[in-house]
N, C-alpha and C positions, 0 to 999 in steps of 0.2 A: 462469371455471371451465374445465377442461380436456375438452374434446371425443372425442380422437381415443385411441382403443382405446389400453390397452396393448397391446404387440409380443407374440404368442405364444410366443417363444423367449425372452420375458424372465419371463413367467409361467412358463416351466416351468421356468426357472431358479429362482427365487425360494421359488416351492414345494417342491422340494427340498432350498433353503436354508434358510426359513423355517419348513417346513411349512405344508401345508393353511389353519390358524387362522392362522399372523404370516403369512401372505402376504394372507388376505382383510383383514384390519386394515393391513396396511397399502398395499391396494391400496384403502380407503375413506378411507385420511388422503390419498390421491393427487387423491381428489375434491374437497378440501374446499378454502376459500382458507386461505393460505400467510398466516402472524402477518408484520407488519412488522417491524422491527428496527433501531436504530441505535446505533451506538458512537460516543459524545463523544470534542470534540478537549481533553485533559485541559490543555491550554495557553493555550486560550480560555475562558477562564472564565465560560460562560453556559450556559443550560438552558431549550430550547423546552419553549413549555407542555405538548407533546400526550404527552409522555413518559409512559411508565404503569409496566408493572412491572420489575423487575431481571433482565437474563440472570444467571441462577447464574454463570457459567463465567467472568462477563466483570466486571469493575471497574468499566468504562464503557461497558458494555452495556444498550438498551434495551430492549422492547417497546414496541409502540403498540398504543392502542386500537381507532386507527383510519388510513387511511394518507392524509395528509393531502397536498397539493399542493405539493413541495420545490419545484419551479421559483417557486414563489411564495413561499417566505420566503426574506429573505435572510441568516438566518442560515446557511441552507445553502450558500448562495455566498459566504460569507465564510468557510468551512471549517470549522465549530464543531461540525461532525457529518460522520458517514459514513454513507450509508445502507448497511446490510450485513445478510448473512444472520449470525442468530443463532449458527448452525454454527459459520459460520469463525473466531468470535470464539474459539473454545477454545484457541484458541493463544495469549490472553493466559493461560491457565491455564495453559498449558505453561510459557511463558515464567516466571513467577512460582514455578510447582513444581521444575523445576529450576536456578533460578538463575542463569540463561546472564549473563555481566557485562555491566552495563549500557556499558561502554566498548570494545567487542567492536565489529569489523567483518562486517558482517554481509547478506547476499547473496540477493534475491529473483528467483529467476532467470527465472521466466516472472508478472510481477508486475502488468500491467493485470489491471482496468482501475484499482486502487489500493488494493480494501478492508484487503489482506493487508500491502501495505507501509508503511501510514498508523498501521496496528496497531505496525508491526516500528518506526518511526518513533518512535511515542510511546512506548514500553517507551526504546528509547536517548536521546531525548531532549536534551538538550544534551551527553551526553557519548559517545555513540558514534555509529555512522558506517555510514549503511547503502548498499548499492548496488541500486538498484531496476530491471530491467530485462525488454524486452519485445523480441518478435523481428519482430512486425508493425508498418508503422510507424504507422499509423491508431489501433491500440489502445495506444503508446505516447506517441502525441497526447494521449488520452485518461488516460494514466500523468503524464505531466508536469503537466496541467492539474491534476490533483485534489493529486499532490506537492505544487505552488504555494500552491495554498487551502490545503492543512494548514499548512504555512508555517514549520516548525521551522526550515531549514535544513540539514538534518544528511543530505541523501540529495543523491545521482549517480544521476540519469538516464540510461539506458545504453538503444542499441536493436542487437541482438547474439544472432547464434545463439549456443549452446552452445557451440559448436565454438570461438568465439574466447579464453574464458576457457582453452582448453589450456595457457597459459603462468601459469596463477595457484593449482598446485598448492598445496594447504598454505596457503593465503592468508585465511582466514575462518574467522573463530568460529563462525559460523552459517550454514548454505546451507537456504532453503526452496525447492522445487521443489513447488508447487502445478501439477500435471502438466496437460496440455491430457488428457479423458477422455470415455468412451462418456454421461457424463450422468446416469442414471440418477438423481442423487439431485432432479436438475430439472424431474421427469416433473410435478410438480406446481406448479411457477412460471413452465416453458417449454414449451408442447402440443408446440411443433417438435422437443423434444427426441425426443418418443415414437417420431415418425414418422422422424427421420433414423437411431433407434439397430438397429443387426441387429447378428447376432452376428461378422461378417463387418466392423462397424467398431469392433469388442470389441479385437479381435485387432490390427488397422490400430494403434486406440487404442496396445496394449499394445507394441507394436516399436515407436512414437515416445516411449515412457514410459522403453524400455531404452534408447537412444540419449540420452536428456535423462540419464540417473541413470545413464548411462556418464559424462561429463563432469564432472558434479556432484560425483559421489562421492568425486573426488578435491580436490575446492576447500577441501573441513574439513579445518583444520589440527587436532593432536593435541589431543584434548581437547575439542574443538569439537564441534556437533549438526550433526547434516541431519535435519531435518523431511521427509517425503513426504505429500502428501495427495490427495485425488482429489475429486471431488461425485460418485461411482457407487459400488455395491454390489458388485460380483461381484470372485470372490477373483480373475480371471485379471490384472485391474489394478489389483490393492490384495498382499494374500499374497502373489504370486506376482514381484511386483515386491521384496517384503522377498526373496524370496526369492535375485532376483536381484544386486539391491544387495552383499546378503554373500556370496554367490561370487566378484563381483568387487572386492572390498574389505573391510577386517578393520574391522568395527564391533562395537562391544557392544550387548544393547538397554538399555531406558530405558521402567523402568512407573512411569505415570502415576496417581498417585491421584484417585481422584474419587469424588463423594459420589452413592449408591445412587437416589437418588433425582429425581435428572438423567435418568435412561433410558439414560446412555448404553451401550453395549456391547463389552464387552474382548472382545479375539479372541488365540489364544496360540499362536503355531507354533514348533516346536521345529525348530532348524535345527545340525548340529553340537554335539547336546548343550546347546544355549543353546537359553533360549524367548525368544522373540521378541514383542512385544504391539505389536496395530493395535486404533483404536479409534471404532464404527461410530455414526453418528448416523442412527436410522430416525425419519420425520416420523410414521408412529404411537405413536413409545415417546419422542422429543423432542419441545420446540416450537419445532423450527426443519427446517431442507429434511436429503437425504443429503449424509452427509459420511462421509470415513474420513481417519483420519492416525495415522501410526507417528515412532517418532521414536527416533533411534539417535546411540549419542556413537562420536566416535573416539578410538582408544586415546591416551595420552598421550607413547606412543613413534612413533607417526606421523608422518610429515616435516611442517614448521612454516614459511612462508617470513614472512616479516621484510623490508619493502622500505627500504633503504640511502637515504640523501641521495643524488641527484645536484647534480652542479656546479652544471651551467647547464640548468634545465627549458626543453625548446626544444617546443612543440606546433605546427602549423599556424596554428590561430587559435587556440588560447587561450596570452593571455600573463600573466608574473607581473610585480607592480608592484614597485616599488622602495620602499625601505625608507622615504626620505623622505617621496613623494608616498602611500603608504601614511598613514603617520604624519599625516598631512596631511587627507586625506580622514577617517580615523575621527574627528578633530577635528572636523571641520567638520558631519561625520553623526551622531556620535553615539552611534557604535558601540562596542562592549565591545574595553577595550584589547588584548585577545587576541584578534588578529584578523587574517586574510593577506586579500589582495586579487591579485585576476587580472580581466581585461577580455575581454571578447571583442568584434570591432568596436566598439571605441569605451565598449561597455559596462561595468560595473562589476559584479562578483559578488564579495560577502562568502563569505568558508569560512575550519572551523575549523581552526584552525592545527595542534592534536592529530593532524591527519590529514592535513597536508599532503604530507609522502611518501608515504602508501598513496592519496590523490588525484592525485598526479603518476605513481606508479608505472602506474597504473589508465587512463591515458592512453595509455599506448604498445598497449595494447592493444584497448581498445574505442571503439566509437564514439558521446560523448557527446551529450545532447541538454539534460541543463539540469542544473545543480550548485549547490548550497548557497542565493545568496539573489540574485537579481539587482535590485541598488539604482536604477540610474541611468546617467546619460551626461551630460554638457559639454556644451553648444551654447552658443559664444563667451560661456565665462567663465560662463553660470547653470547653474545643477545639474537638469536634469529626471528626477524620480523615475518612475523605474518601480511599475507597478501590483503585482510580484513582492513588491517591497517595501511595500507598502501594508498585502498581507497577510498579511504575515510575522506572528512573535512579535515582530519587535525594536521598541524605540520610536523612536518618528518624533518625537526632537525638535527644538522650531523650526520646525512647522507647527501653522499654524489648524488648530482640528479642528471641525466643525459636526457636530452631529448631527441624522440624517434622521427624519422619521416613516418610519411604513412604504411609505403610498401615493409618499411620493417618495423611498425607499432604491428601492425598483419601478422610478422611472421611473429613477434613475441606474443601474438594474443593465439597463432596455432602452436605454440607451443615448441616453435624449432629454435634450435642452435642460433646465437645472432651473433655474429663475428663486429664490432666494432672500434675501433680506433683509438689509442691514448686513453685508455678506462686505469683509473686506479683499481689497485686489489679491496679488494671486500665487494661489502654491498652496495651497489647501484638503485637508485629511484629511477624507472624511465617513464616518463612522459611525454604526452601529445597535444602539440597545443597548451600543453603548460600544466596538461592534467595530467594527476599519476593514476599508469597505468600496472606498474606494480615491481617485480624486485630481480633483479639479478646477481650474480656474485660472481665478481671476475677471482679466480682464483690462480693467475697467473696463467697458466699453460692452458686452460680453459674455462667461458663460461657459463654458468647454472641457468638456468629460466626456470624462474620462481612459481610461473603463473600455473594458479590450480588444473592437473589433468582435465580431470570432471567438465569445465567451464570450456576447454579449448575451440578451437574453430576448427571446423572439420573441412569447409567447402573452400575450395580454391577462389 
């Protein structure tokens, strides 16, 4: 439970805001612990027990009754959930309310440490193409790792300021800017939030907000959304930023319906004769933390860019395969016959071919960190699978599959020794509950555990 005083200048905000009464209520939901929350991966087809009631807002949105020990199931490491706040899940209602096309390219520009793009992920799905990125590179460690677990395929790992998308005007159906902000809506899940917030990093906040949605603004090709959203209350970084956005670029808004009894709360600013709606999630009138988000289309006379076939895609390290040894390899893996292949050292990464010009285009400009599905590598003439592909969607066929109890899915996800029973030699798929949770290789006299160091389980 949260210890450390609310900020004086954020109560006198808030009461002004709220008044007297919505400020002391919701300055006693700040006390109270924070409901858990999880959205299912809709592609892995399984359901932890502890699951309890429905987020309204979300499809595949949970509550729990209680917040159980992820590091200890492994279906959470094999990607079949996300743990998330219930908040941000409303942008699967967005998504659904207005109909953005599910084959839409689509742009997470500040997207560790993964809740947001895992959402943006499963909404595309096998047919569109999203671009997931992060400018830190530690919390884009953390963006690639949970991309991997969801395991669709369908996203570009990017780690890249703002500033480098300059040449991708017109380029995206969707740009979400999940803005870095003062907090406030985490005064009740993070104490440290309380203590680092003054009104003095409100404003700090709000010129790196106008700098991100300077760049951004112009990435939605006509027709196309830009979502803005924050975890803080105060209009100087939520309004004031709509505010901005359409000074520097010709958007329309985009009201969202939602049913009265959600709590949530519309807000309406009238900018140039057009009203404008943002929409505020308070932890005494929700059951989930703050949030706010607006969401604006661009017109459909807007410049649009369209990236053209090149000749020959020449990248540093990533190369593309040939048509043959392509053709070659899906056979042999098992892959859906629509399907481009590129290697990087040596390795082998699946991507959809749908996309393979706005993948190559997306190249020349940013600096990639992991793409589509990485399968594997040759080492003289055997095919060693990568764990990437372990936990992908796609099927692994032509391997043993064993399935673990739980106390030894445990010990292959810490990384020990697993001694089991009647294994064929080679590589093993082991899974739980019917999910793969990734690779072993019995090699007679003993065997391998495949699963990444980096990733293991440290705690008993």
């Amino acid at each position: 439970m949260p210890e450390t005083r609310l900020p004086e200048a954020f109560e006198l905000r808030m009461k002004n805001f709220l008044g007297e009464d919505g400020f002391q209520k919701l300055a006693d939901s700040l006390e109270k612990e924070p409901n858990t929350s999880v959205r299912l991966n809709p592609f892995k087809k399984v359901q932890p027990e502890f699951l309890d009631k429905k987020v309204p807002w979300s499809n595949s949105g949970y509550f729990l009754k209680e917040r159980p020990s992820f590091t200890l199931d492994p279906l959470f490491h094999a990607g079949c959930y996300y743990v998330q706040e219930a908040s941000s899940m409303y942008i699967d209602h967005i998504l659904n309310q207005i109909k953005v096309p599910v084959e839409g390219v689509f742009l997470d520009l500040s997207a560790a440490p993964g809740g947001k793009a895992t959402l943006l992920s499963s909404y595309l799905g096998g047919n569109g193409f999203l671009v997931a990125n992060e400018v830190i590179k530690s919390r884009a460690n953390i963006l690639k790792e949970n991309i991997i677990k969801w395991g669709l395929g369908n996203t570009l790992v990017t780690q890249n300021d703002p500033e480098h998308f300059s040449g991708l005007e017109g380029f995206f159906d969707l740009v979400l800017v999940d803005a870095p902000c003062s907090g406030e809506g985490m005064f009740r899940k993070d104490p440290d939030a309380r203590s680092e917030w003054s009104p003095e990093n409100v404003s700090l906040c709000a010129l790196r907000q106008e700098r991100i949605l300077d760049r951004a603004g112009g990435l939605v090709k006509g027709g196309g959304y830009l979502l803005y959203s924050t975890c803080t209350f105060n209009t100087q970084e939520n309004e004031e930023m709509l505010k901005f956005i359409c000074a520097e670029f010709d958007y329309e808004p985009v009201r969202i319906s939602n049913d009265p009894s959600w709590g949530i709360v519309e807000s309406e600013l009238e900018i140039d004769g057009k009203f404008y709606y943002g929409y505020r999630f308070y932890p005494h009138l929700v059951d989930g933390e703050g949030f706010f988000i607006t969401v604006l289309k661009r017109p459909e006379k807007a410049p649009s860019m369209a990236p053209k076939k090149t000749k020959d895609f020449k990248h540093p390290y990533i190369k593309s395969i040939g048509n043959q040894e392509c053709q070659n390899l899906i056979a042999k893996l098992g892959l859906p016959q629509e399907s481009i292949l590129y290697s990087v050292q040596e390795s082998y990464f699946w991507f959809n071919p749908t996309f393979q010009y706005s993948f190559e285009y997306l190249t020349r400009f940013l600096n990639i960190r992991y793409f589509g599905i990485e399968l594997g590598k040759f080492n003289k003439n055997q095919f060693i699978p990568n764990h990437e592909w372990a936990v992908s969607i796609f099927d692994k066929n032509g391997f043993e599959k064993f399935e673990l109890n739980k106390e030894q899915a445990l010990s292959f996800l810490r990384k020990e020794d697993i001694h089991l029973p009647d294994l064929h030699e080679g590589w093993i798929l082991v899974t739980f509950k019917d999910i793969p949770l990734g690779w072993l290789k019995n090699l007679g006299n003993r065997v391998n555990n495949y699963y990444p160091k980096e990733w293991r389980i440290r705690n008993k």
